[in-house]
N, CA, C and O atoms as a GROMACS GRO file, in nm:
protein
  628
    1UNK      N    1   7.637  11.304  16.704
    1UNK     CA    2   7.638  11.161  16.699
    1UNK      C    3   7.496  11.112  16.716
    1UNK      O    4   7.407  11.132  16.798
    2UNK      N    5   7.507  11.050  16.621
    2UNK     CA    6   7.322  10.978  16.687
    2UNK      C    7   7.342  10.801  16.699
    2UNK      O    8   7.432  10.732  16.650
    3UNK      N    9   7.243  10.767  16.768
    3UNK     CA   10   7.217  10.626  16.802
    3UNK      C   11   7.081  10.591  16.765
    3UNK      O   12   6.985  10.666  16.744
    4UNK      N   13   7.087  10.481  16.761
    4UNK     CA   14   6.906  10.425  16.714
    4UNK      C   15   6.873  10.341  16.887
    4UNK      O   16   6.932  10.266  16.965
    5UNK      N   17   6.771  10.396  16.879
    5UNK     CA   18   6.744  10.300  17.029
    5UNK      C   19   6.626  10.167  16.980
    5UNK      O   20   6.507  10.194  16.999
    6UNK      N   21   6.644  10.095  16.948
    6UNK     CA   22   6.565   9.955  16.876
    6UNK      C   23   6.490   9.935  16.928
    6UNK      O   24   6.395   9.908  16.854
    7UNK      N   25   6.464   9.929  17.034
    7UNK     CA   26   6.352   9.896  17.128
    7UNK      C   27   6.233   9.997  17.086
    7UNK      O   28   6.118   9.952  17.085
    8UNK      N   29   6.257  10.156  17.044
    8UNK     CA   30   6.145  10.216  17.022
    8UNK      C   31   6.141  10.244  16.847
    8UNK      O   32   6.061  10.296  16.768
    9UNK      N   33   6.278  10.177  16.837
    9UNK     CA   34   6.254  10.221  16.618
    9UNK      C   35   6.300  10.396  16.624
    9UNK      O   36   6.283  10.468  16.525
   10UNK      N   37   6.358  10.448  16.752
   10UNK     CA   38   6.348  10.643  16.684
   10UNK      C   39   6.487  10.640  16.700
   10UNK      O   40   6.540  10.569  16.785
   11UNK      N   41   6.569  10.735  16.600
   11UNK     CA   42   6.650  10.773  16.671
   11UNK      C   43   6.670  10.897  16.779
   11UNK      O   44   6.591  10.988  16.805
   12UNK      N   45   6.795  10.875  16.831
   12UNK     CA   46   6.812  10.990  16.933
   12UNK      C   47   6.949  11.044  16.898
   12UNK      O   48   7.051  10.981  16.872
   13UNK      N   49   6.927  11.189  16.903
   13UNK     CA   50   7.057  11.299  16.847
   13UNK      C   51   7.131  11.305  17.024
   13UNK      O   52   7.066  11.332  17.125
   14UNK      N   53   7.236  11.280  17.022
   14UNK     CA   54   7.333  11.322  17.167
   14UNK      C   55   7.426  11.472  17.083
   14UNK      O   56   7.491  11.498  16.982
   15UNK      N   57   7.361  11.550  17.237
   15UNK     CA   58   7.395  11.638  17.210
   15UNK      C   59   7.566  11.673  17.269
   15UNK      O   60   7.586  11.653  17.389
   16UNK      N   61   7.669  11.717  17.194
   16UNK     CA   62   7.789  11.744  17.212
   16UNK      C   63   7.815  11.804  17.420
   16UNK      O   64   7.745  11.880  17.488
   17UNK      N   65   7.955  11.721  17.460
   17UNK     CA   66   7.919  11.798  17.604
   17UNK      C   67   7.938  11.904  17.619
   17UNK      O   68   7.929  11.939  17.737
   18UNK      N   69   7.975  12.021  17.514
   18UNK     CA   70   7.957  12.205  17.543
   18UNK      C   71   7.850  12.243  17.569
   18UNK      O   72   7.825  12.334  17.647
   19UNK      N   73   7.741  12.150  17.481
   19UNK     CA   74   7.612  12.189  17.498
   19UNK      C   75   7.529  12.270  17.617
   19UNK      O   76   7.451  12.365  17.624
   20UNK      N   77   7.600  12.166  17.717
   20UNK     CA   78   7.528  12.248  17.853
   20UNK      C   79   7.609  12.385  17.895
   20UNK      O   80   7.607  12.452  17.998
   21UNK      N   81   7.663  12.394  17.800
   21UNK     CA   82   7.757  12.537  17.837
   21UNK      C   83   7.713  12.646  17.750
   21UNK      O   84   7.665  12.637  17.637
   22UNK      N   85   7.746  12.800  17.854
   22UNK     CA   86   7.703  12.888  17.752
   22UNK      C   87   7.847  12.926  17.632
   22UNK      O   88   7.968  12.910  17.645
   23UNK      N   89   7.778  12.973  17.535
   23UNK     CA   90   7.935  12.988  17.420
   23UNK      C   91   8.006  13.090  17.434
   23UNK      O   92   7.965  13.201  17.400
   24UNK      N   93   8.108  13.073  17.478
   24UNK     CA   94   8.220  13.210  17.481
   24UNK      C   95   8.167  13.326  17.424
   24UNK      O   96   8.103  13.294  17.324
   25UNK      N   97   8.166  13.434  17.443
   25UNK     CA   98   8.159  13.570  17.430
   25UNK      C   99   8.269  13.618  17.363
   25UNK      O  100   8.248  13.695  17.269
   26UNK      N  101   8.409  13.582  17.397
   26UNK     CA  102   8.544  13.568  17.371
   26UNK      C  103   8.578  13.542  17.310
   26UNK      O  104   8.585  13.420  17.327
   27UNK      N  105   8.630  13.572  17.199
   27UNK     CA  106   8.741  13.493  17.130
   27UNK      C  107   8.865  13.487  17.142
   27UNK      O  108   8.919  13.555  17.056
   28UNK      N  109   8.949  13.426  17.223
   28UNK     CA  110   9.108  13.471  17.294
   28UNK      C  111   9.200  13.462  17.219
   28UNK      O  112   9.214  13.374  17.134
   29UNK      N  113   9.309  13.596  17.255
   29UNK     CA  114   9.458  13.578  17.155
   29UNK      C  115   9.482  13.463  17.123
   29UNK      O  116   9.442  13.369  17.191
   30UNK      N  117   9.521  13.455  17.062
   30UNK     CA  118   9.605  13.333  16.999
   30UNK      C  119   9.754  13.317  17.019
   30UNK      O  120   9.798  13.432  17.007
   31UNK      N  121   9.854  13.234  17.044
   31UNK     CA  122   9.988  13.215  17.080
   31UNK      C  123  10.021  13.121  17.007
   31UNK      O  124   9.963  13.014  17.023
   32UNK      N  125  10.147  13.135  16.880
   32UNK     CA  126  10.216  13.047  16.810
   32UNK      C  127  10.305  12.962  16.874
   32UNK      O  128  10.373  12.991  16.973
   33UNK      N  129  10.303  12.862  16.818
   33UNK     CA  130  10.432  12.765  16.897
   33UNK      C  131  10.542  12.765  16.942
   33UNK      O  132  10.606  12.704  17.027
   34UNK      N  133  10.569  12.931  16.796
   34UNK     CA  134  10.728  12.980  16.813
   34UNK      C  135  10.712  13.081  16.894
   34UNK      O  136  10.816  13.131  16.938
   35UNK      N  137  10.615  13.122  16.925
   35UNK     CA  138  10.618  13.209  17.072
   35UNK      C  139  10.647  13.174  17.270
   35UNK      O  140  10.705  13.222  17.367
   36UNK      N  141  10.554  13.051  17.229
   36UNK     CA  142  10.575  12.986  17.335
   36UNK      C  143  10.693  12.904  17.380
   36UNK      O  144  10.720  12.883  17.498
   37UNK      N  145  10.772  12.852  17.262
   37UNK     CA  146  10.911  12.798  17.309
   37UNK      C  147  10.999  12.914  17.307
   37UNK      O  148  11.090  12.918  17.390
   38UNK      N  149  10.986  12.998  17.234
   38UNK     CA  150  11.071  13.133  17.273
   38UNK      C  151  11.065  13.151  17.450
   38UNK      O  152  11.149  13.113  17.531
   39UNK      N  153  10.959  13.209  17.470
   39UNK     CA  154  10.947  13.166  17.592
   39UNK      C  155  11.033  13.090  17.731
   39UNK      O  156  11.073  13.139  17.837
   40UNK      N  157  11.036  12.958  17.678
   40UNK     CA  158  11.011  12.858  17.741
   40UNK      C  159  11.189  12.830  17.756
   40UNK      O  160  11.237  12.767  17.850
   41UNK      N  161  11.273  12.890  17.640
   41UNK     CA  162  11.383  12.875  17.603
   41UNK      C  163  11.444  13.040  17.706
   41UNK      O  164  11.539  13.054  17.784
   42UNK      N  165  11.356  13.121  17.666
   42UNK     CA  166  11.471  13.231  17.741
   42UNK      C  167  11.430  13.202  17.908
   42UNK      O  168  11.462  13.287  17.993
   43UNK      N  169  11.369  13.093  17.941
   43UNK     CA  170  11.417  13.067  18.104
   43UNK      C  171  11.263  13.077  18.150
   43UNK      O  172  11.251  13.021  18.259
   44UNK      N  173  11.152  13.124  18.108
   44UNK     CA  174  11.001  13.164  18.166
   44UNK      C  175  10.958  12.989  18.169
   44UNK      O  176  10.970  12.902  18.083
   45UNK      N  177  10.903  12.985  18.311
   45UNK     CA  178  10.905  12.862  18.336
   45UNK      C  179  10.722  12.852  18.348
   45UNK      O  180  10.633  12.931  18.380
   46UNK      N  181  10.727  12.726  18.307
   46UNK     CA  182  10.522  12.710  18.330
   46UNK      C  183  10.491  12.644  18.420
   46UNK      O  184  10.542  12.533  18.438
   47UNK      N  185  10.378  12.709  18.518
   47UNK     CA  186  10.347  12.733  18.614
   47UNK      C  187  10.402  12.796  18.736
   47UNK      O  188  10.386  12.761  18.853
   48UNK      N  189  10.474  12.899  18.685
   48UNK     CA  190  10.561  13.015  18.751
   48UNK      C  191  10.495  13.163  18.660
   48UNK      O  192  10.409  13.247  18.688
   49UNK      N  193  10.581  13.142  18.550
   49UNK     CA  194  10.582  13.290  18.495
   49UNK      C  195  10.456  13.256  18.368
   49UNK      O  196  10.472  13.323  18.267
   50UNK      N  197  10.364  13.181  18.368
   50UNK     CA  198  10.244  13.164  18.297
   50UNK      C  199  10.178  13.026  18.295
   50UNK      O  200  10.266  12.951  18.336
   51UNK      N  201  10.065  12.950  18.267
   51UNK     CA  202  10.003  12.812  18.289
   51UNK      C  203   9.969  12.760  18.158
   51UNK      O  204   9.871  12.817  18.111
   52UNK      N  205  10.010  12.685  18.096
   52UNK     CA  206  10.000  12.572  18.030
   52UNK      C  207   9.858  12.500  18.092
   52UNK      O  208   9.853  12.484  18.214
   53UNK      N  209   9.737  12.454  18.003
   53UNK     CA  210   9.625  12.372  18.063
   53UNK      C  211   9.618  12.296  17.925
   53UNK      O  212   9.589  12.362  17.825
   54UNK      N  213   9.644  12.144  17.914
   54UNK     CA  214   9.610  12.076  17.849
   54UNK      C  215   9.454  11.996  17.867
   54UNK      O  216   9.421  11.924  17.961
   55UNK      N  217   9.400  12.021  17.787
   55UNK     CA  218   9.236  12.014  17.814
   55UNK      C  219   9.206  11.873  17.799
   55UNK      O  220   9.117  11.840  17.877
   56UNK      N  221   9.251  11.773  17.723
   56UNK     CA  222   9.229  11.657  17.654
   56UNK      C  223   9.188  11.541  17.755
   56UNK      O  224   9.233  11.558  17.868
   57UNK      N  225   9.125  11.445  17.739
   57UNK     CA  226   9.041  11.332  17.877
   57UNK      C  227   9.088  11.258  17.766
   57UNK      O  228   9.199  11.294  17.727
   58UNK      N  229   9.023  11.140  17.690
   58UNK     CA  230   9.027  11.029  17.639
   58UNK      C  231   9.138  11.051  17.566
   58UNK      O  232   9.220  10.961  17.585
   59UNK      N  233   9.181  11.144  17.482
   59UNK     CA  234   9.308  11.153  17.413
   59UNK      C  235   9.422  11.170  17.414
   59UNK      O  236   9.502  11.172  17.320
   60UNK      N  237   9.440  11.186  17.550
   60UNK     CA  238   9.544  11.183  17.596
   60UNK      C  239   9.674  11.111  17.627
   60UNK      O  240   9.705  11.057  17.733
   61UNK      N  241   9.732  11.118  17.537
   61UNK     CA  242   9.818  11.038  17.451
   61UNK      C  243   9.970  11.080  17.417
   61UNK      O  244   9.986  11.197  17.452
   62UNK      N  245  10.089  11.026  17.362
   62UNK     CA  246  10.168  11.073  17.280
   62UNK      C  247  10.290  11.215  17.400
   62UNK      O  248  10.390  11.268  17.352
   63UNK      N  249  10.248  11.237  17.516
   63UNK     CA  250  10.307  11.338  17.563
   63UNK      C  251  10.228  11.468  17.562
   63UNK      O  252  10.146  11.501  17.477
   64UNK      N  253  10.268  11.538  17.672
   64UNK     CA  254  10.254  11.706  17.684
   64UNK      C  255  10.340  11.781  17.738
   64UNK      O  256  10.417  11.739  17.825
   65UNK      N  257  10.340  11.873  17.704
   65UNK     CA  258  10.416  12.003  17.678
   65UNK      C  259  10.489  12.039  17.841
   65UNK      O  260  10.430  12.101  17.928
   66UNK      N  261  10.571  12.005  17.848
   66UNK     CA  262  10.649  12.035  17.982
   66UNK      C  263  10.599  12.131  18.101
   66UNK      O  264  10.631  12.245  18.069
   67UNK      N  265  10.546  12.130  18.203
   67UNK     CA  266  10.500  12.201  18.283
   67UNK      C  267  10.374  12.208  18.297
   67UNK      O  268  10.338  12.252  18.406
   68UNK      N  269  10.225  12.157  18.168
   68UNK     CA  270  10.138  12.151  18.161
   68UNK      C  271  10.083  12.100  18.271
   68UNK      O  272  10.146  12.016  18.335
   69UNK      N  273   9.915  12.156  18.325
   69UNK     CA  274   9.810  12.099  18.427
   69UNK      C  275   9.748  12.030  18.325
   69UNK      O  276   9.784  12.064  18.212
   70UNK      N  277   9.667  11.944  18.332
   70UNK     CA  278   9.555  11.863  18.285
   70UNK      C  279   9.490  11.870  18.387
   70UNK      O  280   9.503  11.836  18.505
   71UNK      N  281   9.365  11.951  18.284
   71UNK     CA  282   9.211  11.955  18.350
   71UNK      C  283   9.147  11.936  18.190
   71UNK      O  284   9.162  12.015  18.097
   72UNK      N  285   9.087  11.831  18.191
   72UNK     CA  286   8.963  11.788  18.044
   72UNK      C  287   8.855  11.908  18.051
   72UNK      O  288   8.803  11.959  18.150
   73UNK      N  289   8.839  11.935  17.920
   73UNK     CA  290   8.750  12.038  17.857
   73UNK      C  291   8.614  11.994  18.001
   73UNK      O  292   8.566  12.054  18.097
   74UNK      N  293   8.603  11.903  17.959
   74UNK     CA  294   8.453  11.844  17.995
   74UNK      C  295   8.399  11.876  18.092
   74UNK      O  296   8.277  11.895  18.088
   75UNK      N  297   8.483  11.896  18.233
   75UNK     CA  298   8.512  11.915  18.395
   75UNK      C  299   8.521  12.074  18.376
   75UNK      O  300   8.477  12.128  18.477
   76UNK      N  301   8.558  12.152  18.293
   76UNK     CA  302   8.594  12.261  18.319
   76UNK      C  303   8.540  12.354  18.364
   76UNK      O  304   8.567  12.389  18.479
   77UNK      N  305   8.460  12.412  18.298
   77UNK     CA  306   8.386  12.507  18.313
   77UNK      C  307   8.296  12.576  18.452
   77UNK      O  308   8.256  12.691  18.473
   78UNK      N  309   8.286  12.445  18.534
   78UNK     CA  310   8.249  12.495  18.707
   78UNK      C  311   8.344  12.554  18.772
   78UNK      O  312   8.329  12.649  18.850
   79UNK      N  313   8.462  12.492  18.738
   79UNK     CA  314   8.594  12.487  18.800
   79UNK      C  315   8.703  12.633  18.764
   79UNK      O  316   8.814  12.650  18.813
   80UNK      N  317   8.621  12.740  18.650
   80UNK     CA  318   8.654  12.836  18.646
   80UNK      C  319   8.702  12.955  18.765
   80UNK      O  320   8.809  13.006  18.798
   81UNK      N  321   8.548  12.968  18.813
   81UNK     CA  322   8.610  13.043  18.950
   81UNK      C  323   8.749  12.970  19.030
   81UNK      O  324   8.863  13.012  19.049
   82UNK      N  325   8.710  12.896  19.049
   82UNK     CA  326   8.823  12.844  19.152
   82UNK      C  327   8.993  12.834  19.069
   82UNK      O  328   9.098  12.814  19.132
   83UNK      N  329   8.985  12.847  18.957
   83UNK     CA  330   9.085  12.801  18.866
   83UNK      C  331   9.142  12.983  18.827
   83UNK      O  332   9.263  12.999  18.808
   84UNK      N  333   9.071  13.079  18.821
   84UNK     CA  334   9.130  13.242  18.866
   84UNK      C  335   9.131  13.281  18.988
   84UNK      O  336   9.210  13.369  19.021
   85UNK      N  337   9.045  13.225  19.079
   85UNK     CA  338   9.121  13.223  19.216
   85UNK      C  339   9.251  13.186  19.229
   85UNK      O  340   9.330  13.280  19.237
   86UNK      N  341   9.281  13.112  19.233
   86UNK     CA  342   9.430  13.011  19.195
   86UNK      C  343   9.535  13.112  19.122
   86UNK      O  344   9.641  13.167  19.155
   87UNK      N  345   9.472  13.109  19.037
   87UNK     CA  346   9.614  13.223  18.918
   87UNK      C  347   9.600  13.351  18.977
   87UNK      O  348   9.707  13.399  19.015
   88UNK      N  349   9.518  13.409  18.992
   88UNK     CA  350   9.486  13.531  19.008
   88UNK      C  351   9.619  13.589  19.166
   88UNK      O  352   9.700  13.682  19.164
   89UNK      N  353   9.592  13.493  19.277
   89UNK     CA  354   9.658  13.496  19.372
   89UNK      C  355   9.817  13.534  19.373
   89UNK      O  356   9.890  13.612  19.433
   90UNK      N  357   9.829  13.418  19.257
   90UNK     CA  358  10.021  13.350  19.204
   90UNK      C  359  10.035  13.472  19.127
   90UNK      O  360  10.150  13.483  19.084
   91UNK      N  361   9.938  13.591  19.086
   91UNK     CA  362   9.997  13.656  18.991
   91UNK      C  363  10.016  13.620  18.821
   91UNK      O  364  10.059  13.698  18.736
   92UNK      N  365   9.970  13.470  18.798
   92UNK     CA  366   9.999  13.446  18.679
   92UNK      C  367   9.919  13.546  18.560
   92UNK      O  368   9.797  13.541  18.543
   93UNK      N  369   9.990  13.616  18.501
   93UNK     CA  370   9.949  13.682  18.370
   93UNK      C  371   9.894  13.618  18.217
   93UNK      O  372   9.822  13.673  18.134
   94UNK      N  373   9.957  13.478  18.214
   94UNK     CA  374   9.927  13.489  18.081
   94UNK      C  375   9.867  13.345  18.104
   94UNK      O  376   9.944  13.278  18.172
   95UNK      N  377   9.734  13.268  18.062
   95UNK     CA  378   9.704  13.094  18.084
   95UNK      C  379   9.693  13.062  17.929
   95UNK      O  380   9.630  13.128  17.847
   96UNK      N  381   9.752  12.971  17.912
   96UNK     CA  382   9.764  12.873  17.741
   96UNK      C  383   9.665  12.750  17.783
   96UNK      O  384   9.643  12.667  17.871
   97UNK      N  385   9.628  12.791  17.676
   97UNK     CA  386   9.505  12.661  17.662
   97UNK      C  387   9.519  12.574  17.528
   97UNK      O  388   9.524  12.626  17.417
   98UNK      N  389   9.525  12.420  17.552
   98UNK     CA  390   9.542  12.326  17.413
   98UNK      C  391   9.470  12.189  17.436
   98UNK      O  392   9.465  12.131  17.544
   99UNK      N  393   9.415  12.145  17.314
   99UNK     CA  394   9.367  12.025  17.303
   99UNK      C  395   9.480  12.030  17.175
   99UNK      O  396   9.565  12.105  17.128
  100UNK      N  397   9.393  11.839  17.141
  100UNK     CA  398   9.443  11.796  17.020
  100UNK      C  399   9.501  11.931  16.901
  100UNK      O  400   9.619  11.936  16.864
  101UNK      N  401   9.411  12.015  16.862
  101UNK     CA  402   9.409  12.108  16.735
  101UNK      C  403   9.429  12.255  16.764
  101UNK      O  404   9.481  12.348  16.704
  102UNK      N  405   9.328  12.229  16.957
  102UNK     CA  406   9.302  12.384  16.973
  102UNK      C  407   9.208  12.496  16.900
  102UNK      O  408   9.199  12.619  16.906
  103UNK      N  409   9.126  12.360  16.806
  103UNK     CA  410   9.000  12.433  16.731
  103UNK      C  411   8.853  12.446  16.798
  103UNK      O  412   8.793  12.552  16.783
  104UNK      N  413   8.803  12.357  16.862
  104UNK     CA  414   8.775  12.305  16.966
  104UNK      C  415   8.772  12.356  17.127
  104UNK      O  416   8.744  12.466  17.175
  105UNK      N  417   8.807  12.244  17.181
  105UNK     CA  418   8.817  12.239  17.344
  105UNK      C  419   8.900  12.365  17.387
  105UNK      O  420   8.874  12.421  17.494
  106UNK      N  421   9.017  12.417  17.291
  106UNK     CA  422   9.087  12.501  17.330
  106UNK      C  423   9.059  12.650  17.346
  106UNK      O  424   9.089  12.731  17.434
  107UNK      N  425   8.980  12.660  17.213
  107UNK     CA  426   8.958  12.788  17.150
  107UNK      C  427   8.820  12.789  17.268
  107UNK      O  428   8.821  12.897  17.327
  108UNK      N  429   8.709  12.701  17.315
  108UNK     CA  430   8.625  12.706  17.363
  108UNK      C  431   8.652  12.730  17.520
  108UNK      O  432   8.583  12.812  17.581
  109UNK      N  433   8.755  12.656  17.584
  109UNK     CA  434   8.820  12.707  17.680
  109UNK      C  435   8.839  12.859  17.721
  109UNK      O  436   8.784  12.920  17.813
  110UNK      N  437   8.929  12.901  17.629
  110UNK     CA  438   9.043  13.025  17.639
  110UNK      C  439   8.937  13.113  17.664
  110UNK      O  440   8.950  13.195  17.755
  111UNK      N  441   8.815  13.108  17.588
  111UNK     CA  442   8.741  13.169  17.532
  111UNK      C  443   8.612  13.191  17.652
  111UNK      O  444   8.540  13.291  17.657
  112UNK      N  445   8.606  13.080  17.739
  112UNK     CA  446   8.538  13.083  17.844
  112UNK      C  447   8.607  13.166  17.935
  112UNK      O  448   8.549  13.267  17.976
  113UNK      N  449   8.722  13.142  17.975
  113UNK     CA  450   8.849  13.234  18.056
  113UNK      C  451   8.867  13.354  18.078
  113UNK      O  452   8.899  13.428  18.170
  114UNK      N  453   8.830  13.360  17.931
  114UNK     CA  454   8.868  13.509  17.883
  114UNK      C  455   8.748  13.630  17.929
  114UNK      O  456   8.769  13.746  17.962
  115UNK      N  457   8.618  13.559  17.917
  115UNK     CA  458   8.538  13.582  17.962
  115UNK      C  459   8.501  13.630  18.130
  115UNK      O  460   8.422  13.713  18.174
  116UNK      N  461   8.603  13.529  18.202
  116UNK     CA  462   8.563  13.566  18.344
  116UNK      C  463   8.670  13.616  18.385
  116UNK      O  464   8.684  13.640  18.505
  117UNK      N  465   8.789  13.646  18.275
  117UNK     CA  466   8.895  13.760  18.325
  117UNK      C  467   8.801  13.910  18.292
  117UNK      O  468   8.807  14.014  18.357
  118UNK      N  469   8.745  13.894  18.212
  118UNK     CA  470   8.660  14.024  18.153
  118UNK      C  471   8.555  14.087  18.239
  118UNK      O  472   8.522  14.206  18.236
  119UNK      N  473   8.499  13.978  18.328
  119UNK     CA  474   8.399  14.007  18.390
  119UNK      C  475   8.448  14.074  18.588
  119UNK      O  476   8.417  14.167  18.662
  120UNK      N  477   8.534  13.960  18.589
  120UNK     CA  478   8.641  14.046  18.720
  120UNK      C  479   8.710  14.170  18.690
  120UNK      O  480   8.783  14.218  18.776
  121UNK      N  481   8.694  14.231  18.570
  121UNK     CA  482   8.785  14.374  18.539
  121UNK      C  483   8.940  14.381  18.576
  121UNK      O  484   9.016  14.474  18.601
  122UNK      N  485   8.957  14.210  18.568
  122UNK     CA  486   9.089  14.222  18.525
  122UNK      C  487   9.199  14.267  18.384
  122UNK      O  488   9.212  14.194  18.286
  123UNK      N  489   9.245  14.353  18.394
  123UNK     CA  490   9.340  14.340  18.274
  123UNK      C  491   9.470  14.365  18.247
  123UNK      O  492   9.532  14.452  18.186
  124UNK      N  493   9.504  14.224  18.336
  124UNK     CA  494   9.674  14.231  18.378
  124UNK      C  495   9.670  14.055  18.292
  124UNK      O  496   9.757  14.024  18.211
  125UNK      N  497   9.586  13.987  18.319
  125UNK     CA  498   9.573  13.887  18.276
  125UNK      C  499   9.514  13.830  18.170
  125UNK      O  500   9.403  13.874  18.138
  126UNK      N  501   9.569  13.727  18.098
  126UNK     CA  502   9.503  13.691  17.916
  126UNK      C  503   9.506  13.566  17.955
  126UNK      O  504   9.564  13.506  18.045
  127UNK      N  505   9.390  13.518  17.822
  127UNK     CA  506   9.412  13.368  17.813
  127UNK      C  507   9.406  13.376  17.659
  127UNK      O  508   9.350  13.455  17.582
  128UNK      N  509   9.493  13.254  17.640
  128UNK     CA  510   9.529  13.240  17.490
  128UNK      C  511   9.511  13.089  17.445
  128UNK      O  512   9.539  12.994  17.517
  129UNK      N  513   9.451  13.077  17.291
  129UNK     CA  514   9.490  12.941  17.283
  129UNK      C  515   9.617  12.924  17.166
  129UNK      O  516   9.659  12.993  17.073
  130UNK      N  517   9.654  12.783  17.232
  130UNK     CA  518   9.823  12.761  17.184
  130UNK      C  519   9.744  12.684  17.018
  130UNK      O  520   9.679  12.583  16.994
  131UNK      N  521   9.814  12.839  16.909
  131UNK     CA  522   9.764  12.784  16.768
  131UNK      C  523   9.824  12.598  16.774
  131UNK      O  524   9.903  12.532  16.842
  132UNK      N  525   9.736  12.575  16.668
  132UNK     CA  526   9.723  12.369  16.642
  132UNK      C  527   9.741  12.316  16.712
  132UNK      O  528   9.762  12.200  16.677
  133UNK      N  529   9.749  12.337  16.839
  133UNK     CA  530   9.716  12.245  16.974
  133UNK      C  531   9.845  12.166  17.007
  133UNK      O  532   9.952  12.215  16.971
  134UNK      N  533   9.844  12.057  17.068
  134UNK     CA  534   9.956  11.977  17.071
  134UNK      C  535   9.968  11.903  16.957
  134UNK      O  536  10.088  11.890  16.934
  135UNK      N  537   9.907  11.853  16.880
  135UNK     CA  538   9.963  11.808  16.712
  135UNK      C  539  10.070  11.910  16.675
  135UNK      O  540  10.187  11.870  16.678
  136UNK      N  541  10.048  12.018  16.645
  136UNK     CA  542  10.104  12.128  16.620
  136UNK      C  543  10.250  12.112  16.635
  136UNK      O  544  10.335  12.090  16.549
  137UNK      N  545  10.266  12.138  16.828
  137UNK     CA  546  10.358  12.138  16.830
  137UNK      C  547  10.448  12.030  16.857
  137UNK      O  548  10.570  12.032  16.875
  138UNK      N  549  10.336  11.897  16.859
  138UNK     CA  550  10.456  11.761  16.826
  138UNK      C  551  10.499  11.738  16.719
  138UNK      O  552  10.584  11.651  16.703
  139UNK      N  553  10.445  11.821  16.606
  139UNK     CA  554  10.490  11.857  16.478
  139UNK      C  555  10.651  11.929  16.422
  139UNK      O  556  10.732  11.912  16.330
  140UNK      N  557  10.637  11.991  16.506
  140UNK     CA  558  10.716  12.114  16.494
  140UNK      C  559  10.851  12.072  16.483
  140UNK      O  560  10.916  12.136  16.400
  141UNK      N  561  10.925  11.965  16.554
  141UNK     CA  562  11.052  11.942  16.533
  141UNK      C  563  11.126  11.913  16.620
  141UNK      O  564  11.061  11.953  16.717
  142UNK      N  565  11.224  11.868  16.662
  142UNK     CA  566  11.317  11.801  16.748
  142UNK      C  567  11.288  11.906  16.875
  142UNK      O  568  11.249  11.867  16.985
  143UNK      N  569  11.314  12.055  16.839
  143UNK     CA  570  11.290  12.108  16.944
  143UNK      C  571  11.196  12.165  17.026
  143UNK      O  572  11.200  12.227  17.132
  144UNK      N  573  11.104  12.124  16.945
  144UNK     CA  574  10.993  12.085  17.041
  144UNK      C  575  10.927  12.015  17.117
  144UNK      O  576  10.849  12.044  17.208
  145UNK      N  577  10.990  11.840  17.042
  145UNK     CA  578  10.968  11.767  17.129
  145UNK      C  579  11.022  11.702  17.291
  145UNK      O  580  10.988  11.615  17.371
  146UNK      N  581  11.122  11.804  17.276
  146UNK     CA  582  11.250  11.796  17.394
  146UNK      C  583  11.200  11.929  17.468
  146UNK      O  584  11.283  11.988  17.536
  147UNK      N  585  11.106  11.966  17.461
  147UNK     CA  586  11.013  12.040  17.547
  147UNK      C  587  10.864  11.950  17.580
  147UNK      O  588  10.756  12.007  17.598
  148UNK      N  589  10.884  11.789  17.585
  148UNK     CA  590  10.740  11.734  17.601
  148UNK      C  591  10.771  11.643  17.704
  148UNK      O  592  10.863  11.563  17.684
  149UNK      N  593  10.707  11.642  17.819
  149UNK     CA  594  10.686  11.495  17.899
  149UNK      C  595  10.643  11.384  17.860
  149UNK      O  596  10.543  11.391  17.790
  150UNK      N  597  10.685  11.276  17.882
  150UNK     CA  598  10.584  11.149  17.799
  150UNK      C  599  10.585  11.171  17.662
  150UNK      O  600  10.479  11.131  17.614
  151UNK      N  601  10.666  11.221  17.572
  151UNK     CA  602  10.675  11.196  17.454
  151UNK      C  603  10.694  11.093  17.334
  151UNK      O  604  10.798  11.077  17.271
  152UNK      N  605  10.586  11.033  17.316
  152UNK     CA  606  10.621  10.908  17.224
  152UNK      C  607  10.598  10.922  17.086
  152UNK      O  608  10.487  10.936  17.034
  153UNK      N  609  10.706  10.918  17.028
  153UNK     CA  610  10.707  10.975  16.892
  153UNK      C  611  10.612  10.862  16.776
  153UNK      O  612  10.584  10.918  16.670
  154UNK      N  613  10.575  10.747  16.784
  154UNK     CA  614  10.486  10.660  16.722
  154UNK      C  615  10.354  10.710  16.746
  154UNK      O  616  10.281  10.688  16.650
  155UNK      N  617  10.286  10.782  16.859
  155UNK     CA  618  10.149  10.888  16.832
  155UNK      C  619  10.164  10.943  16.747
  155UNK      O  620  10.053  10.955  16.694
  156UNK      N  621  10.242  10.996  16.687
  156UNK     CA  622  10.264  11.168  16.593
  156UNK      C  623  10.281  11.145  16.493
  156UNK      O  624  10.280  11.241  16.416
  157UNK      N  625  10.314  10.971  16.422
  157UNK     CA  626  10.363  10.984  16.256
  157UNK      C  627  10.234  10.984  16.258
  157UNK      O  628  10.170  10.992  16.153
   0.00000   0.00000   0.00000
């Protein structure tokens, strides 16, 4: 994004907020929609038997995915350690990560995660991002959306 600052005639480039971050090393599994309501349907509950993290701050909109934490991309990344402390304790095996698309915040997430599961020499634990994010799966169909909190179906046409 750039801005013109008038007062000096230059513009100025703003740099994206990953920027101050280093770039995943990682590239994390990936988890289909129809995996995760499989899931979610044979009784595996989120934030029990795996974590749902909806990443999204300003867009947050339209509903999320039943059981989901919200923590924004933006905040994240300090909050790593303390955030596998946390799971690591509970035993959780598997963390889903989604924004809007999951091209993005998600894939950049999982991907950070994945990284400091890699670096603790854990490998009981994955992080994945949930393919097309929540579009995706407010997409998907009646039965998916009866897996969403706050679901308002006028976000999604």
């Amino acid at each position: 994004m750039a801005t013109r600052n008038l007062s000096v005639g230059e513009e100025v480039v703003e740099k994206p907020w990953h920027a101050a971050y280093p770039a995943p090393k990682t590239t994390a599994a990936v988890i289909t929609r129809e995996s995760l309501l499989s899931w979610m349907l044979e009784g595996k509950v989120a934030g029990k038997d795996f974590v749902l993290v909806d990443l999204r701050r300003t867009d947050f909109e339209g509903g999320t995915i039943r059981g989901s934490i919200n923590m924004p991309a933006q905040s994240l990344h300090s909050s790593i350690p303390s955030l596998y402390a946390l799971l690591s304790t509970a035993t959780i095996r598997n963390v889903i990560w989604y924004c809007g698309s999951s091209r993005g915040r998600g894939k950049r997430a999982a991907g950070w995660f994945a990284d400091y599961i890699a670096e603790q020499n854990n490998t009981e634990m994955e992080s994945r991002t949930l393919e097309e994010g929540i579009k995706g799966w407010a997409k998907g169909g009646e039965e998916y959306v009866r897996m969403m909190d706050e679901y308002d179906a006028a976000v999604w046409k």
